[in-house]
VEXDREN-2710 file (C-alpha; in Angstrom, 1 decimal):
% VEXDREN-2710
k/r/px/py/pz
1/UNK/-20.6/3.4/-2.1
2/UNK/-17.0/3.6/-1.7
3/UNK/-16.2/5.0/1.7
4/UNK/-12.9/4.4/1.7
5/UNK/-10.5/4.4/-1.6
6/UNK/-7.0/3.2/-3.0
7/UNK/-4.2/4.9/-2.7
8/UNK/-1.0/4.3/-4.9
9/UNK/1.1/2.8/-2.5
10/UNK/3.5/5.0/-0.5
11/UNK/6.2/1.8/-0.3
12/UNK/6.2/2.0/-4.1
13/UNK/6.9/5.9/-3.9
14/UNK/9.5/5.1/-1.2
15/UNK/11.3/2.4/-3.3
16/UNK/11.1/4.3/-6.3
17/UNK/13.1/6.7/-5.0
18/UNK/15.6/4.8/-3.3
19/UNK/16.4/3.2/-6.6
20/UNK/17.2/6.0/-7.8
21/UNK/19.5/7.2/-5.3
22/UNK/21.0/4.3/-4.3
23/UNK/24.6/3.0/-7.4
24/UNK/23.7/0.7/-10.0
25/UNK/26.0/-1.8/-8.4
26/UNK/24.5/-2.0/-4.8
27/UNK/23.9/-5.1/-3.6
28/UNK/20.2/-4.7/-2.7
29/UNK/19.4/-2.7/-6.2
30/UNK/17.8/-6.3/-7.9
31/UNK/15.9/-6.9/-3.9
32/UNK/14.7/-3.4/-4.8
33/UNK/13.3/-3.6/-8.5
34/UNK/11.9/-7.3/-7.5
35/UNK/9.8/-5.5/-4.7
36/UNK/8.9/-2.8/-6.6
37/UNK/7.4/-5.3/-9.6
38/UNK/5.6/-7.1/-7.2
39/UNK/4.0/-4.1/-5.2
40/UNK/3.1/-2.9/-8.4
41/UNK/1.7/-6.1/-9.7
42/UNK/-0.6/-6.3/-6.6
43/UNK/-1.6/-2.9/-6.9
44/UNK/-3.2/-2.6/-10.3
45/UNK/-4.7/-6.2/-9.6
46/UNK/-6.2/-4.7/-6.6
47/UNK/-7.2/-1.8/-8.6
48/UNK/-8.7/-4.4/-11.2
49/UNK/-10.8/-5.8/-8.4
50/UNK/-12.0/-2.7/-7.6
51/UNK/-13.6/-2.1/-11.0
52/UNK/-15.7/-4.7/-10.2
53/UNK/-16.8/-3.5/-6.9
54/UNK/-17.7/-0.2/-8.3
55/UNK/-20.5/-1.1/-10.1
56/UNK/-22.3/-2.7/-7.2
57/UNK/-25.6/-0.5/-6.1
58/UNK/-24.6/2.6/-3.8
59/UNK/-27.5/1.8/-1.3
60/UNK/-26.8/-1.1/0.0
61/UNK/-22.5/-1.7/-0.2
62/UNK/-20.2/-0.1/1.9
63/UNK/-16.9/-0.4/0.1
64/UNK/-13.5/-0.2/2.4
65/UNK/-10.3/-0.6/0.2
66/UNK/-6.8/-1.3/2.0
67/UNK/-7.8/-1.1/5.5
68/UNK/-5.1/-1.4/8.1
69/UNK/-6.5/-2.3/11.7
70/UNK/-4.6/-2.5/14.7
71/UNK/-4.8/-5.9/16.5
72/UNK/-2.9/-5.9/19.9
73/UNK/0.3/-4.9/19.3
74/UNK/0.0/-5.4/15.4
75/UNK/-2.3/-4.5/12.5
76/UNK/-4.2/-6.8/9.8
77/UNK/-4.5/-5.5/6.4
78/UNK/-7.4/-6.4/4.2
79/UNK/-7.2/-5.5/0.2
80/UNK/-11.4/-4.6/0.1
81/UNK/-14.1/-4.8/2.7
82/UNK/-17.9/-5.0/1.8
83/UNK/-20.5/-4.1/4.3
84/UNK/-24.0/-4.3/3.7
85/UNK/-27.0/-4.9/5.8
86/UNK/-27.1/-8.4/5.3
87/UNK/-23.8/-9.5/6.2
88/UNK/-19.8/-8.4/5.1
89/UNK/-17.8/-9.5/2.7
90/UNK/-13.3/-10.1/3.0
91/UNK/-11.6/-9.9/-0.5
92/UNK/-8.3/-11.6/-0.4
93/UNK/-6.4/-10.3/-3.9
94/UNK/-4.1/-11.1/-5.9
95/UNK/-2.3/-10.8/-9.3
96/UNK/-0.9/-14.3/-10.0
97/UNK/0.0/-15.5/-13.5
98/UNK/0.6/-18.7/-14.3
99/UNK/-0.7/-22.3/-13.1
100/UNK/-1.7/-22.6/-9.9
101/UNK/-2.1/-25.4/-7.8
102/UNK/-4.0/-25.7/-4.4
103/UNK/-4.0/-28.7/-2.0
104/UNK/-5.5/-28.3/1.2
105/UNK/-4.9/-31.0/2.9
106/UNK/-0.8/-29.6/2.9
107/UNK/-2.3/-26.3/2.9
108/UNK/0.1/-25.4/-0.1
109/UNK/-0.6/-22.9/-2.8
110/UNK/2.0/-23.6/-5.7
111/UNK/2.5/-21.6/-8.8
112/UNK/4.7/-22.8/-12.1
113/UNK/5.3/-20.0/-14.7
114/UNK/8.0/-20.1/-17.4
115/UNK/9.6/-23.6/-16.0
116/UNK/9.9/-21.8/-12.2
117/UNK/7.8/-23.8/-8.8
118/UNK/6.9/-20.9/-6.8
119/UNK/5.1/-21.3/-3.1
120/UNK/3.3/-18.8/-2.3
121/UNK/1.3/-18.2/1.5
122/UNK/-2.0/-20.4/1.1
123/UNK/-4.8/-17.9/0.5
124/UNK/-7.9/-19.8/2.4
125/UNK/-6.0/-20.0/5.5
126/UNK/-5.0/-16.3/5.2
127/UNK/-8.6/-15.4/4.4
128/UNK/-10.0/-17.2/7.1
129/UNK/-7.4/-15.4/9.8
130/UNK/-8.7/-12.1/8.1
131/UNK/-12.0/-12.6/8.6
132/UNK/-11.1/-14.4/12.9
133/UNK/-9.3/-11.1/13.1
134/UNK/-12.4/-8.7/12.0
135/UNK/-14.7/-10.7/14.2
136/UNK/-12.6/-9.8/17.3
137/UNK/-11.9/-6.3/16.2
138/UNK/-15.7/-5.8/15.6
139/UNK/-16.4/-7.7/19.0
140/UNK/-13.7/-5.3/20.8
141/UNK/-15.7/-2.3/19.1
142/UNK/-18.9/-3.6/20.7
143/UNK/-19.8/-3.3/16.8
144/UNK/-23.0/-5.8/15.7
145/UNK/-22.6/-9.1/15.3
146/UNK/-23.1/-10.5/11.8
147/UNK/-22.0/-13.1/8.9
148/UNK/-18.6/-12.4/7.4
149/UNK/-18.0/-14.6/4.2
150/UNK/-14.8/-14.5/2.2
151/UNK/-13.2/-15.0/-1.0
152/UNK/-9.4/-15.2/-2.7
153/UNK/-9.6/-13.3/-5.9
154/UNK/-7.0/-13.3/-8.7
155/UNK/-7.1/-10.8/-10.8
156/UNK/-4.9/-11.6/-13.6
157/UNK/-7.0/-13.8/-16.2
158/UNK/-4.3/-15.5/-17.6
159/UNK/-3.9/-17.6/-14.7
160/UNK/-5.0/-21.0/-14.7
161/UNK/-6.2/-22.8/-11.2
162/UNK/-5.7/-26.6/-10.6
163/UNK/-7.7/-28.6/-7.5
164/UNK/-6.7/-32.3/-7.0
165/UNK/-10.9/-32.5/-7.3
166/UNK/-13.6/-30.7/-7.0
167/UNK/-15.3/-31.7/-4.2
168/UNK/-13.3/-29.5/-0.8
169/UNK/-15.8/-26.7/0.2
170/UNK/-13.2/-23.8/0.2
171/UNK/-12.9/-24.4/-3.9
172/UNK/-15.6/-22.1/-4.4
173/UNK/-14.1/-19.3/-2.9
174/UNK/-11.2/-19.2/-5.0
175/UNK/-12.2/-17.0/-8.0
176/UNK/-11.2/-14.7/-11.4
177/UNK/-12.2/-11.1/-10.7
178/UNK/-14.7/-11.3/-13.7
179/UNK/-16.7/-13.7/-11.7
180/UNK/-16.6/-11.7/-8.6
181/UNK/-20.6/-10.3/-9.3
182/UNK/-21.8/-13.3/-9.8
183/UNK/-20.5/-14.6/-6.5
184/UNK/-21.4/-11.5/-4.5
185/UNK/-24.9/-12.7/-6.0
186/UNK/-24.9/-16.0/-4.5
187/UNK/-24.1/-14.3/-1.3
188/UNK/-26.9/-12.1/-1.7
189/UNK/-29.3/-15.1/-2.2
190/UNK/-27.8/-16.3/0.8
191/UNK/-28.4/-13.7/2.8
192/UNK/-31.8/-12.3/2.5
193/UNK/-32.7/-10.6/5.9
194/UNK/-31.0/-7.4/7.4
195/UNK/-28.9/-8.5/10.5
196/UNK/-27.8/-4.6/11.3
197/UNK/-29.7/-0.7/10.9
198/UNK/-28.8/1.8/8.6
199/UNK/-27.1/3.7/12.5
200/UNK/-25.4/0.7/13.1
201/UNK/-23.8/0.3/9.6
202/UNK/-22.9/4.2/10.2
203/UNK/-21.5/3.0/13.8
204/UNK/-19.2/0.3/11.7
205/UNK/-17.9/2.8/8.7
206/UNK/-17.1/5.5/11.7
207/UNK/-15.5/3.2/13.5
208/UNK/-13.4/1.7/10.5
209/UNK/-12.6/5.2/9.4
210/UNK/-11.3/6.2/12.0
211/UNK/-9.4/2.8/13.7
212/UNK/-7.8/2.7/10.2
213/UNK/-3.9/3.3/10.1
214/UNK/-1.5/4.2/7.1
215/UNK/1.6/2.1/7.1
216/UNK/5.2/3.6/7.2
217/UNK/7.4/2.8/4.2
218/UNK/10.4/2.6/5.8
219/UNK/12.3/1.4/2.9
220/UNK/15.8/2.0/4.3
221/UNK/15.5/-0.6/7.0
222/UNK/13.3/-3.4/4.8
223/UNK/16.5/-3.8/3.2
224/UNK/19.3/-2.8/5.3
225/UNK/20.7/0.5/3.5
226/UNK/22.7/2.9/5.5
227/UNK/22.2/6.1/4.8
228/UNK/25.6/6.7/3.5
229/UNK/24.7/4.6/0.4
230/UNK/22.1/7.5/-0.8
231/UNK/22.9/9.2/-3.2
232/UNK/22.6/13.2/-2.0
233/UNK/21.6/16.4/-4.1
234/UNK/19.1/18.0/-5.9
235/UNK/17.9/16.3/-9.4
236/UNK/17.6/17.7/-12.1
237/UNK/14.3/18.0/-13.7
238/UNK/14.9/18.1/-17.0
239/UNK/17.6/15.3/-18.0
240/UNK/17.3/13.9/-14.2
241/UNK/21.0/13.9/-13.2
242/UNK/22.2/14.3/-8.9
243/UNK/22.6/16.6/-7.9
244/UNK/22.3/19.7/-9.1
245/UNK/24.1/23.5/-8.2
246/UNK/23.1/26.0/-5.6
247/UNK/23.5/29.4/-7.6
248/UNK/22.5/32.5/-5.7
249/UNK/18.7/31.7/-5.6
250/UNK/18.6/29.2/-8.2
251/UNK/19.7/25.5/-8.9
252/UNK/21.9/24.9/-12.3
253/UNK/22.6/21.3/-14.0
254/UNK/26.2/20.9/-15.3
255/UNK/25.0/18.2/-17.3
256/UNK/22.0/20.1/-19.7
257/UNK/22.4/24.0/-17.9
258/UNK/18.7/24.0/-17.2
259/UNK/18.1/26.5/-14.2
260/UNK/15.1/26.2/-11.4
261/UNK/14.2/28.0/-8.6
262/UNK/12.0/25.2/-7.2
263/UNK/14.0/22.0/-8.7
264/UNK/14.2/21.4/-4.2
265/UNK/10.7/20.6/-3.9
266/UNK/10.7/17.2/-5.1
267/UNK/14.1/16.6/-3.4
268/UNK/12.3/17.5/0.1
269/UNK/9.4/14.7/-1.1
270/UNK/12.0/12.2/-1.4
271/UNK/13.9/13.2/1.7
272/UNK/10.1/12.5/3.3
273/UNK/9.7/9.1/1.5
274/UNK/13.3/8.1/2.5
275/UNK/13.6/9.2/6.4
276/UNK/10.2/10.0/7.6
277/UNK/8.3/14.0/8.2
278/UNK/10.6/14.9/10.7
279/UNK/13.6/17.2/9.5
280/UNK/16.4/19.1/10.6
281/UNK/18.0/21.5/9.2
282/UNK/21.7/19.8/9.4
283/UNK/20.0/16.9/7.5
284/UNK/18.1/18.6/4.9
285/UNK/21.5/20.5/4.3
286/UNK/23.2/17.2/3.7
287/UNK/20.6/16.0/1.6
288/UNK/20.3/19.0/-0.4
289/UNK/24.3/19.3/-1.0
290/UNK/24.0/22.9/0.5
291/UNK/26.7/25.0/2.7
292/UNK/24.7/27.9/3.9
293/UNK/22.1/26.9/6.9
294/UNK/20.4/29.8/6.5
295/UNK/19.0/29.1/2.6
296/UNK/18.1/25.4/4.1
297/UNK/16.4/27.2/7.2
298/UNK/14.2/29.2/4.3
299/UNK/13.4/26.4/2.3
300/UNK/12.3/24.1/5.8
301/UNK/10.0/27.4/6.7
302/UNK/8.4/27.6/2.9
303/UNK/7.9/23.7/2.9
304/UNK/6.7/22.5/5.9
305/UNK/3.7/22.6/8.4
306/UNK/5.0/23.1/11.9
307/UNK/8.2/22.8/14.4
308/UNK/9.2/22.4/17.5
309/UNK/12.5/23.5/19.2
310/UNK/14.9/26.2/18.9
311/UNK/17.9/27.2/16.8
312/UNK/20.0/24.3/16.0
313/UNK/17.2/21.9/17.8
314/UNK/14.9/23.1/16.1
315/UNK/12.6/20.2/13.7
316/UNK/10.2/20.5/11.4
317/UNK/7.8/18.4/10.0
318/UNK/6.0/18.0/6.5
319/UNK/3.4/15.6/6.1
320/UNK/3.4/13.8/2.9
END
């Protein structure tokens, strides 16, 4: 059962619009695309992962995808938790092409792909903080104690791995996706006897639930873009050029004269992605290339949930 899905990736939504608002010629536009292929990369592996998952039996697997749990002062992230009665499983995931090399008595991970050495953080050791970090979190809770395995899973098949031999215990938990089932098997052999109830596993996916917390894609300071290097006005829906004309109650494009009465909305979404819920009605006026305060001050009320203050303190918030 999946108690917890994916979500596409706010920090993609984010950067997605900040490359588009940001000139080709910026110095942080290539930082940007990079980021935005690799987010994406580990996104559909993760998604490929989770094809897998999905056809485990209901009754007895607790599925929890991109969790975020606070730890002290910080949080840990893990790609997919299962739970079941037996004991809990950490996926580690990711969406590597290429040959890949593992060494663990350096601890390095290596990849080579098109001529290019690429070290990347070593996935056991990661895995193995993931699962030292549940354990605590859980302990915190005053959650059950039981057996948490874990596994490194690529998901790109093309991806070839490479062991100086065969014989370090940790090789078996570096795996392709497709042979994810077969392993959750073994674990399932392993682990015959129930260690927790059906109210405690309901004690763990409440708690889970409800300790989990969404990261903010604060895209602006990731890679150190003032914002007066965003590009401001409404775009146009139809060919996509900024910004757009305010036209008694309309908006006009110079560029292909197609006309909208609600071409703002998706203009307040990226203000959102770029500089967080709150808004003010000087900013939103600036963002949206418009003179009058009192068409911004309709559009704020029509658009968003609640605010707090008065006049020109007044700030509202949408919620993405």
């Amino acid at each position: 059962m999946i108690v917890k899905g994916r979500k596409f990736p706010l920090e993609i939504k984010a950067l997605t619009v900040l490359r588009t608002r940001i000139l080709q010629g910026h110095p942080q536009r290539k930082n940007i695309e990079d980021r935005i292929a690799t987010k994406k990369a580990g996104y559909y592996g993760e998604k490929e992962v989770d094809y897998f998952t999905s056809l485990l039996p209901n009754e007895k697997f607790n599925i929890f995808q991109d969790l975020r749990l606070p730890n002290k002062n910080s949080f840990f992230q893990i790609d997919s938790l299962l739970i079941t009665p037996n004991y809990a499983l950490l996926l580690e995931v990711k969406n590597i092409q290429g040959q890949l090399y593992f060494d663990p008595v350096s601890n390095q991970f290596t990849r080579k792909f098109n001529g290019v050495e690429s070290r990347f953080t070593e996935p056991i050791l990661q895995s193995r903080r993931l699962k030292y970090q549940l354990h605590e979190w859980m302990k915190l809770h005053k959650m059950p104690d039981m057996p948490i395995e874990y596994l490194f899973v690529n998901s790109n098949p093309t991806a070839i791995f490479n062991f100086p031999d065969n014989k370090h215990p940790f090789y078996d938990r570096i795996i392709h996706a497709d042979y994810l089932l077969e392993k959750i098997s073994e674990f399932d052999r392993k682990y015959k006897q129930s260690v927790i109830t059906p109210k405690q596993i309901q004690l763990i996916r409440s708690n889970l639930i409800n300790e989990h917390t969404e990261s903010k894609a604060d895209v602006l300071k990731k890679f150190s873009i003032d914002k007066s290097d965003i590009i401001t006005g409404v775009q146009c829906p139809n060919c996509r050029k900024i910004p757009m004309e305010r036209i008694n109650t309309a908006w006009l494009c110079s560029l292909c004269q197609h006309q909208s009465k609600v071409a703002h909305i998706p203009t307040l979404e990226e203000y959102v992605l770029l500089f967080g819920p709150y808004i003010t009605n000087k900013s939103l006026r600036e963002f949206l290339n418009l003179k009058s305060r009192y068409v911004t001050k309709r559009i704020l009320i029509s658009s968003t949930q609640e605010s707090t203050g008065k006049n020109k303190g007044k700030v509202y918030k949408k919620y993405n």
